[in-house]
N, C-alpha and C positions, 0 to 999 in steps of 0.2 A: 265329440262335442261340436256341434254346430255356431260355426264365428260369426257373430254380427256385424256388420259394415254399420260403424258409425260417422263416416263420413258427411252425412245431411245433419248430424249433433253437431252443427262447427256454428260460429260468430262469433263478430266481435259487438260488445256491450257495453253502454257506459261505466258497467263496476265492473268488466272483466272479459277473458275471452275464451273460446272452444275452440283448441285444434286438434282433432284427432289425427289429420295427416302429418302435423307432426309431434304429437302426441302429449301437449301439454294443455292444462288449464290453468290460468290465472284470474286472482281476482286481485279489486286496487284495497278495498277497503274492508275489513281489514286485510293489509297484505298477505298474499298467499300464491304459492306456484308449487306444480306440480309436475312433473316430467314422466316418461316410462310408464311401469306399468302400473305405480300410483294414480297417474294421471288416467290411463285406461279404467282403471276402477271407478273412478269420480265420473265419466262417462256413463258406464254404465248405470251407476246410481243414478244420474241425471234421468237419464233414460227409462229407469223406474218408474223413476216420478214424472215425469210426463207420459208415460203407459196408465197409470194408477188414477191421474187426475184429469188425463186429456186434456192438459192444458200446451202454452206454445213453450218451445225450446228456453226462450229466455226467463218464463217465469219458474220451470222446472228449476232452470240453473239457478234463480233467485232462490225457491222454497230449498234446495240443497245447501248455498251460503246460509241461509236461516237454521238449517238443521244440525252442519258442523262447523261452521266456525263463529 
């Protein structure tokens, strides 16, 4: 299985933030954090959706907070 370096999916945002180095996502509104390898998954999902829409990191991580929480 070939591992993705999701390293470049990182920032911080006004509703939230990407760190895969150390490996959580949070968002402010509604509350949400995520650690391990939940947190890894919500990466990738990110990463989906900006594969699929070619749009930028942050609005992937927006249209993802739209889709699950």
């Amino acid at each position: 299985m070939i591992q993705i370096n999701l390293s470049w999916l990182s920032g911080i945002f006004s509703f939230g933030e990407l760190n895969p180095q150390l490996g959580y996502v949070s968002v402010e509104d509604p509350e949400f954090f995520a650690q391990g390898d939940e947190a890894y998954q919500i990466l990738e999902d990110i990463r989906s959706i900006w594969m699929d829409r070619d749009c930028s990191v942050e609005q992937a991580f927006q249209a993802w907070i739209c889709f699950n929480l």
